[in-house]
C-alpha positions as CSV (number, residue, x, y, z in Angstrom):
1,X,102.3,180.0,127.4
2,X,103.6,177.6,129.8
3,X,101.8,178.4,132.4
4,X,98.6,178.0,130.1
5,X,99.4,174.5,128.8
6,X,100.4,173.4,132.6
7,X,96.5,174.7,133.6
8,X,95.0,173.1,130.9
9,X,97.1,169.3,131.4
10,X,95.9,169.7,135.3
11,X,92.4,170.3,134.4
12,X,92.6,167.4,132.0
13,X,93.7,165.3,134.5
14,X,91.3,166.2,137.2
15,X,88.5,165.9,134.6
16,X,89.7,162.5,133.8
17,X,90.4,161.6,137.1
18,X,86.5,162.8,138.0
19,X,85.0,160.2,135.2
20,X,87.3,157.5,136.9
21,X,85.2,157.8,139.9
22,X,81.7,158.0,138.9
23,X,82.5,155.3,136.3
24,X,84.2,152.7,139.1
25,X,82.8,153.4,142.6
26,X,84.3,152.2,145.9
27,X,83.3,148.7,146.4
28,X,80.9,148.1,149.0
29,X,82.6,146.3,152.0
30,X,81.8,142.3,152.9
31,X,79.6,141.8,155.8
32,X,81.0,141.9,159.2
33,X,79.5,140.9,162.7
34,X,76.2,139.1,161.2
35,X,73.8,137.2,163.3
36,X,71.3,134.8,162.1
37,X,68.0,133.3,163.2
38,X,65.3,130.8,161.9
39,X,61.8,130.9,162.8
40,X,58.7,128.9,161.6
41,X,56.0,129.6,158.8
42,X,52.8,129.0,159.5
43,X,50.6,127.1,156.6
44,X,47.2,126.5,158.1
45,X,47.6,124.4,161.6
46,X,51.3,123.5,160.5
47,X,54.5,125.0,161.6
48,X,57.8,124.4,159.8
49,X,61.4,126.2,160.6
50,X,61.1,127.0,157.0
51,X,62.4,130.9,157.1
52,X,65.7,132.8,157.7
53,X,66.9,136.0,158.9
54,X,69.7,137.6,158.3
55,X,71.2,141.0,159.9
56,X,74.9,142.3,159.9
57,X,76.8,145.2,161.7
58,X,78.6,146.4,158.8
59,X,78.6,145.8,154.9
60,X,75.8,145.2,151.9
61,X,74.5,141.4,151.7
62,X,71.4,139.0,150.7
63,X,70.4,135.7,152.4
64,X,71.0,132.3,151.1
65,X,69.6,129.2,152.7
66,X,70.3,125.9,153.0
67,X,66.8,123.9,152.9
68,X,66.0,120.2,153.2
69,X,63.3,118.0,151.8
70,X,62.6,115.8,154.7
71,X,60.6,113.3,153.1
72,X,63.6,113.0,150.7
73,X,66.3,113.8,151.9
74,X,67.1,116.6,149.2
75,X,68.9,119.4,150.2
76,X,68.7,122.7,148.1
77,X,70.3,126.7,148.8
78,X,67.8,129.5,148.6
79,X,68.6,133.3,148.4
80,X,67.1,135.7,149.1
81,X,65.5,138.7,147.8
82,X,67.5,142.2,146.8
83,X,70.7,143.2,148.5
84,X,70.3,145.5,151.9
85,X,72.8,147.3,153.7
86,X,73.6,146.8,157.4
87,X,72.0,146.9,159.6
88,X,68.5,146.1,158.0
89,X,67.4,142.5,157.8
90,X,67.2,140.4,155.0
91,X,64.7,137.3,155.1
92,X,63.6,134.0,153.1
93,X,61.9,131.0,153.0
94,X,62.1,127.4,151.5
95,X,60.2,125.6,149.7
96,X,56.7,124.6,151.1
97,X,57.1,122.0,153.9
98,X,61.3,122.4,153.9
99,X,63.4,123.1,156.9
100,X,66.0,125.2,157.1
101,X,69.3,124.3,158.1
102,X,71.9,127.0,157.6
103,X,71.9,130.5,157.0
104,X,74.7,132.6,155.4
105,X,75.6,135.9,154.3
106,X,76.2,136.6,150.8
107,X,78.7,139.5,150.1
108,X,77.1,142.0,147.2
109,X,78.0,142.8,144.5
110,X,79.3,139.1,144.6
111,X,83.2,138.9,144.5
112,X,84.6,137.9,141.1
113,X,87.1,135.4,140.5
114,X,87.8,134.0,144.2
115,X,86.2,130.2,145.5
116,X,83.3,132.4,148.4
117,X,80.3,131.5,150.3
118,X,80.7,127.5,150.0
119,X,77.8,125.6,151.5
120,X,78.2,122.1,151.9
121,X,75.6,119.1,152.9
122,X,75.0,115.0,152.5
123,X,72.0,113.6,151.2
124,X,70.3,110.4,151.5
125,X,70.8,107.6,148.9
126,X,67.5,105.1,148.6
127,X,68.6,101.8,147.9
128,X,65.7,99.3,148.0
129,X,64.2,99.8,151.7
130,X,67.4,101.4,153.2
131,X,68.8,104.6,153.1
132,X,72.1,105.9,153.5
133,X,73.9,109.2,153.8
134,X,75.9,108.5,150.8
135,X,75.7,111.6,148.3
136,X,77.7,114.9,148.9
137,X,76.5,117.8,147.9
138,X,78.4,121.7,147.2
139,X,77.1,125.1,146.4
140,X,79.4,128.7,146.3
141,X,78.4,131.9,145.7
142,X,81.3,132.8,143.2
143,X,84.1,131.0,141.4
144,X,84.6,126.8,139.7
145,X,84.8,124.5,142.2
146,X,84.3,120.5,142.5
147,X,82.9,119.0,145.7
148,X,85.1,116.5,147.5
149,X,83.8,113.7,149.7
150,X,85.4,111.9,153.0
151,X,83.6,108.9,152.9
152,X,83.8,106.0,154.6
153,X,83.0,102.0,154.7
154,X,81.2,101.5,157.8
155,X,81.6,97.3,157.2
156,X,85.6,97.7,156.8
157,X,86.2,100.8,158.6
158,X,88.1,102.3,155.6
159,X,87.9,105.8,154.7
160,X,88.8,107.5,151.2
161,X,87.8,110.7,148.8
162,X,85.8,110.9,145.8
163,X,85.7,114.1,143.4
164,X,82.9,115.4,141.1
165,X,83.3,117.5,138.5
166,X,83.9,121.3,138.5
167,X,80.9,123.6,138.0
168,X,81.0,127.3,138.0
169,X,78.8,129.2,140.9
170,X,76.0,129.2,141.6
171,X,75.2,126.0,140.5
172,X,75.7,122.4,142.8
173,X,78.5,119.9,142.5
174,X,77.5,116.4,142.9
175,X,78.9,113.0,143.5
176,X,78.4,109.8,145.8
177,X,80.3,107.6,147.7
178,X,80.7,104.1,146.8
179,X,77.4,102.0,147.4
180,X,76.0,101.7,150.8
181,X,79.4,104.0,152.3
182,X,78.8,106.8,154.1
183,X,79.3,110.8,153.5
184,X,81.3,112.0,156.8
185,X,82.7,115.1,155.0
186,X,81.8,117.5,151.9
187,X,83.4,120.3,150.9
188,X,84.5,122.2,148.2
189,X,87.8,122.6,145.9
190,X,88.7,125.3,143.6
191,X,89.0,123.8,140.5
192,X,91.6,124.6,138.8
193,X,93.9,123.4,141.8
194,X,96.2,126.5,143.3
195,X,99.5,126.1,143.6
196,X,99.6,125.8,147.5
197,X,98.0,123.2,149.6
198,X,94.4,123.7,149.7
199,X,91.3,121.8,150.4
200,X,92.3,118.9,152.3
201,X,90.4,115.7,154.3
202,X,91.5,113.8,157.1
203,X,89.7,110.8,158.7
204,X,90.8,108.1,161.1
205,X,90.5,104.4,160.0
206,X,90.3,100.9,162.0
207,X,93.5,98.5,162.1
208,X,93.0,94.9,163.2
209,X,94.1,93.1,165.1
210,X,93.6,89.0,166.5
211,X,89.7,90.0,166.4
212,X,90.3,93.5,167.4
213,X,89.6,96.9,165.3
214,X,91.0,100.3,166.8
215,X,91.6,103.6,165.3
216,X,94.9,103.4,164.9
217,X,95.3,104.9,161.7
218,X,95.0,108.0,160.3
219,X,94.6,109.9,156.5
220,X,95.1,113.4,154.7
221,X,94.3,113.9,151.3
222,X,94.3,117.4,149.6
223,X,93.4,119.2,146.4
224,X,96.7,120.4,145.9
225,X,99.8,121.1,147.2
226,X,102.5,119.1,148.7
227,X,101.7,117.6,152.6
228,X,102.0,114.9,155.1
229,X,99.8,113.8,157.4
230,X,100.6,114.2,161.8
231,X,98.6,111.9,163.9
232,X,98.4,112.9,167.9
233,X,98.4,109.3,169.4
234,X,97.4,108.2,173.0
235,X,98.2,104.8,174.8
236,X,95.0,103.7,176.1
237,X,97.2,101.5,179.5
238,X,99.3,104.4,180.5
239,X,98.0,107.5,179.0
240,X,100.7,108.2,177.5
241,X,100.4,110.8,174.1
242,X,103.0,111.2,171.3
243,X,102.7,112.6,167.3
244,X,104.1,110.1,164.3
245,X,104.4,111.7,161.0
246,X,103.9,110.2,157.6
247,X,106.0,110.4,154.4
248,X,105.3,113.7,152.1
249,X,103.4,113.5,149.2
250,X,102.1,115.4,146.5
251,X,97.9,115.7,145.9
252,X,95.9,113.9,145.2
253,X,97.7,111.0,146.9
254,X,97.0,109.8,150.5
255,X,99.6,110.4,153.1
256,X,98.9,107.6,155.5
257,X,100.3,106.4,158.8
258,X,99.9,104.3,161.8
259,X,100.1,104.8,166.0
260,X,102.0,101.8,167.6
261,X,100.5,98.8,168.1
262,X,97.4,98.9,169.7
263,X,97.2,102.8,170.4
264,X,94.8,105.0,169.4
265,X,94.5,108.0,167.0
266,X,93.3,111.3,169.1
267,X,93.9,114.0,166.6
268,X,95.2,114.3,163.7
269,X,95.9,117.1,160.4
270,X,97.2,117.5,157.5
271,X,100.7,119.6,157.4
272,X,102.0,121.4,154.4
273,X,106.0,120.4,153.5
């Protein structure tokens, strides 16, 4: 009787453990050791770089573009058709007329509940006869994400970050920089913040001096986390290189500091305390 009731609980289990697998297969691995290409379209006697290839040694992907406008300025992500494994090719094409100017993988099936695939790109702003590269511009596969800005006042030679608000994936975050400053930086911040330090800008700013302006100063700011910010500073008489190390602080401030007097800032990031 024993003996019966012990075959009959193993070929429960293995039934059960059967149904486990054909209900939740393995997940198909991201791509690996993927090359990319862009080549024109022909539309009567005009030639644009308006498609993409794709093609990866390993894994199960579409093709997602990054297109332009360039009588606008608008930039725009395309993907592509259904999902291929490696190592076929996977191809697209923007919008009549568009350019392309990156070309991604996308993992498939697309991961769930992780910031992936984050494309980021500036866009002109029209403002009477000039234009400016003032809008920033973020699109992810998966995930809720803001897009952050490093922009900058060319006039004044400060820099400083603006957020947008969060969207969810696929669609595009959007924000600008104050008018007539310029985007040097876009990228995207999972929203909400994680507990480490995450998604963090630095720039370099002018400091003046008896009619002077150098780069002597230098700026971190993060999504989150706690940080400081370590400049690499060189003397531009003797050579002479050194790091200086602001105060810690906690996002979204600015952890700022300054090389000596008349020195210049060569490198500089944004350390987490």
């Amino acid at each position: 009787m024993i003996k019966s009731r012990l075959g009959f609980i193993s070929t429960i289990a293995a039934l059960l453990a059967a149904q486990y697998l054909f209900a939740a297969p393995a997940r198909a691995a991201a791509p690996t050791g993927c090359s990319t290409s862009m080549q024109w379209v022909q539309e009567g006697s005009n030639y644009y770089y308006g498609r993409g290839n794709l093609q990866c040694t390993g894994g199960r992907y579409t093709v997602k573009l990054l297109c332009r406008n360039q009588q606008t300025g608008v930039g725009y992500v395309v993907y592509g058709g259904a999902a291929v494994n490696a190592p076929a090719t996977v191809s697209t094409t923007c919008n009549t007329g568009n350019t392309v100017e990156g070309v991604f993988a996308m993992e498939d099936p697309r991961p769930v509940g992780v910031l992936t695939g984050c494309t980021p790109w500036a866009e002109w702003i029209s403002s009477g006869s000039n234009y400016y590269y003032g809008r920033g511009r973020v699109q992810c596969d998966t995930g809720r994400y803001k897009v952050y800005i490093q922009c900058r006042n060319i006039q004044t030679g400060q820099g400083y970050i603006v957020t947008g608000a969060a969207v969810d994936a696929p669609n595009t975050a959007t924000t600008s920089c104050n008018s007539g400053n310029q985007a040097e930086s876009v990228f995207a911040a999972a929203d909400p913040r994680p507990s480490g330090m995450s998604g963090c800008a630095t720039w370099r700013e002018w400091v003046h001096q008896s009619g002077h302006s150098y780069f002597g100063r230098g700026s971190a700011q993060c999504a989150s986390g706690r940080y400081m910010v370590r400049l690499s500073c060189r003397n531009l008489q003797t050579g002479a290189t050194y790091t200086t190390d602001s105060a810690a602080i906690y996002a979204p401030n600015t952890a700022t500091t300054t090389c000596y007097v008349g020195n210049v800032v060569d490198a500089l990031q944004a350390i987490a305390q």
